[in-house]
C-alpha positions as CSV (number, residue, x, y, z in Angstrom):
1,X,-29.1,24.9,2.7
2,X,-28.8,22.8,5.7
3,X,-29.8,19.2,5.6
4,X,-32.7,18.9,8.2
5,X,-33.0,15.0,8.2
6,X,-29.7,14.0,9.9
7,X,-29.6,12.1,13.7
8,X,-29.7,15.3,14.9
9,X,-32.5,16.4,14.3
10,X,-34.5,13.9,16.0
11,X,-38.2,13.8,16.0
12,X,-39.6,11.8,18.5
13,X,-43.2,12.9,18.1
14,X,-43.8,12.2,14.1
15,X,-45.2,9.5,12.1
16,X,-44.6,7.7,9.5
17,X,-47.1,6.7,6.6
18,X,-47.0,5.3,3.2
19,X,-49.5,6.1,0.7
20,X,-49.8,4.1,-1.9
21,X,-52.2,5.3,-5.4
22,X,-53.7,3.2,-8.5
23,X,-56.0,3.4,-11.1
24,X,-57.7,-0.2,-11.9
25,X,-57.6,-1.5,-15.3
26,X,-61.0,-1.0,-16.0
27,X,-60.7,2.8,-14.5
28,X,-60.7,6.0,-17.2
29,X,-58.3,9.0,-16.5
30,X,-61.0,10.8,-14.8
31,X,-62.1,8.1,-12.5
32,X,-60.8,8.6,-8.9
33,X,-58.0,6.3,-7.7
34,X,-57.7,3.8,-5.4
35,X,-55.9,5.3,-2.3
36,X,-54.3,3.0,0.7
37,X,-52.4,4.4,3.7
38,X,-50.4,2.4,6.2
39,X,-49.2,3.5,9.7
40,X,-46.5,1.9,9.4
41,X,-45.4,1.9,13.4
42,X,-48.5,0.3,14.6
43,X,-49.2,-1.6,11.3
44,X,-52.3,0.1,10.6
45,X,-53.5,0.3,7.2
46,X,-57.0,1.7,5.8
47,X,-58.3,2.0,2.2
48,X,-59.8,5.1,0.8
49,X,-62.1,6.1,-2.3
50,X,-61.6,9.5,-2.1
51,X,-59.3,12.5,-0.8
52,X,-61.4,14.3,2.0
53,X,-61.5,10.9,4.1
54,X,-57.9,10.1,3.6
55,X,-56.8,13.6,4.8
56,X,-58.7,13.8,7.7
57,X,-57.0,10.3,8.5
58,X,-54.0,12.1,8.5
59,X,-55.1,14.9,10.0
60,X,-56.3,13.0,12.8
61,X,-53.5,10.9,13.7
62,X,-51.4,14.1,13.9
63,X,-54.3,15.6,16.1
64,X,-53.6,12.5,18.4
65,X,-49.7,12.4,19.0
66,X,-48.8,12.9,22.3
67,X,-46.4,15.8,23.0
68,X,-44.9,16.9,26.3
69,X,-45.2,20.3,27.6
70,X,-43.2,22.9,28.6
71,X,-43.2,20.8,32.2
72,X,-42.6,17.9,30.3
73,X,-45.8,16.2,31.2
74,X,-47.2,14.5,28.1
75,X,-50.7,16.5,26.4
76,X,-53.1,15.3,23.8
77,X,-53.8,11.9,22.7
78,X,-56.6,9.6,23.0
């Protein structure tokens, strides 16, 4: 199997996050965890409760890079 991660295989239009998950001390197996993710490039870092917000975080960051097209003008974005 190839290994897809090496210099050449450059991706100039990803991200980077890390997501970070705890229970508190006073929290029971069932209870949701505490959920924090952090953009790392711009520094960006929100809190979350539950799953639905978080992924739509995601979702909407990737929804906003900015790729070129085919002409190599740059599409999408905010």
């Amino acid at each position: 199997m190839p290994d897809d991660t090496g210099p050449s295989q450059s991706q100039p239009h990803s991200q980077l996050f890390t997501v970070r998950l705890w229970r508190g001390a006073e929290q029971t197996d069932e209870a949701a965890p505490y959920m924090q993710v952090r953009h790392v490039l711009p520094s960006e870092t929100r809190c979350f409760s539950a799953w639905p917000p978080l992924i739509a975080y995601l979702l909407g960051k990737l929804d906003s890079l900015q790729l070129p097209n085919r002409r190599g003008k740059v599409t999408g974005g905010v």
